[in-house]
C-alpha positions as CSV (number, residue, x, y, z in Angstrom):
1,X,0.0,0.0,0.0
2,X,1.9,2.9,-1.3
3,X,1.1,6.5,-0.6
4,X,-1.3,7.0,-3.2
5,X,-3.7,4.4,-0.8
6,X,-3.6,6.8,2.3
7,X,-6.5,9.5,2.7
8,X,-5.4,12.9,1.6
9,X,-5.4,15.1,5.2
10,X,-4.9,18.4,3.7
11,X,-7.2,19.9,1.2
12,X,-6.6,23.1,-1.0
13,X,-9.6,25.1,-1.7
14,X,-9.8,26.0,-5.4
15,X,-13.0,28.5,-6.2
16,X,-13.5,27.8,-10.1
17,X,-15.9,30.0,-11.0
18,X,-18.7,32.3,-8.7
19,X,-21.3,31.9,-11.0
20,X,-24.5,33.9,-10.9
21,X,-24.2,35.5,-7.4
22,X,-20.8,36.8,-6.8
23,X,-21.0,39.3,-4.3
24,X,-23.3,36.3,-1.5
25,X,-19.7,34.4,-2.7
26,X,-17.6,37.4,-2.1
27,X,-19.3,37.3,1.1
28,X,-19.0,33.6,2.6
29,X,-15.0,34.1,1.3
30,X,-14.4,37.3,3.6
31,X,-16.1,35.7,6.0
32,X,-14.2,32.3,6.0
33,X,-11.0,33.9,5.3
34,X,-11.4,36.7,7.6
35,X,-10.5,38.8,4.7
36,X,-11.7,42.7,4.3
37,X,-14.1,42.9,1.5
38,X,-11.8,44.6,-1.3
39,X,-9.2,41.6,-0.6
40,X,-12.8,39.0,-0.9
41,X,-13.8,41.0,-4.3
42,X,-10.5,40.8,-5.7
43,X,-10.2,37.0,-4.6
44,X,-13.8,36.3,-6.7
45,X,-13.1,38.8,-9.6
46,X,-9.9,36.5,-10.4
47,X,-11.5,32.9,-10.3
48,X,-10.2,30.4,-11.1
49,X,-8.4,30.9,-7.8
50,X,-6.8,29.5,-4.9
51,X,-9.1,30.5,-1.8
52,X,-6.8,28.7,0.9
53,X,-4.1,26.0,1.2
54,X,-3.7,23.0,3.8
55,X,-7.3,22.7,5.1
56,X,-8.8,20.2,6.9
57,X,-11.4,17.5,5.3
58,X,-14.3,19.1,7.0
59,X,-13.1,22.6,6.9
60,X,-12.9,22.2,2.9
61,X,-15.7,20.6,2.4
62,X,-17.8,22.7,4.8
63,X,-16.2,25.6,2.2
64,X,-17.3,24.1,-0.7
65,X,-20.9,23.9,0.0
66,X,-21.2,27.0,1.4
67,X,-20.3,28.8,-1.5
68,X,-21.7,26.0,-3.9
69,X,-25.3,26.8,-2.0
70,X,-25.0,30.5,-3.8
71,X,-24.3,29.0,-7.0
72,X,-20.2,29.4,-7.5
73,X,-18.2,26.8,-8.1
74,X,-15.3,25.1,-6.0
75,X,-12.7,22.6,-6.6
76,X,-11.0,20.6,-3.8
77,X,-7.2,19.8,-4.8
C-alpha cells in the first residue's frame, strides 16, 4: 500500500468559477478567510483561484458547499 492508498489530510480550496451570485460568494469568502471585502472581491473577480491551502477535510468541504449553496463553483485539490 503505497502512498497513493492513504487519505489525503490536507485539502486546497480551489473556487473555479462564482457563478451567478458573486457578491453572497464574495461574502462567505471574507467571512471564512477573515478577509476585508476589497481583498474578498479581488479574490472572486480572479477565479479560477486558490481561496486557501492545507485545510482540513471538513473545513474544505464545509467551504465548498457553502459557497456551492450561492451557485459558484469550488474545486478541492
Amino acid at each position: 500500500v503505497g502512498p497513493a492508498a492513504e487519505e489525503k489530510d490536507s485539502f486546497t480550496v480551489v473556487l473555479a468559477s462564482a457563478g451567478e451570485q458573486k457578491i453572497a460568494v464574495m461574502k462567505i469568502v471574507k467571512e471564512i478567510l477573515g478577509l476585508g471585502l476589497k481583498d474578498a472581491k479581488d479574490l472572486v473577480d480572479g477565479a479560477p483561484v486558490t481561496l486557501k491551502d492545507g485545510m482540513k477535510k471538513a473545513e474544505a468541504d464545509d467551504l465548498k458547499k457553502k459557497i456551492e449553496e450561492v451557485g459558484g463553483k469550488v474545486e478541492l485539490k
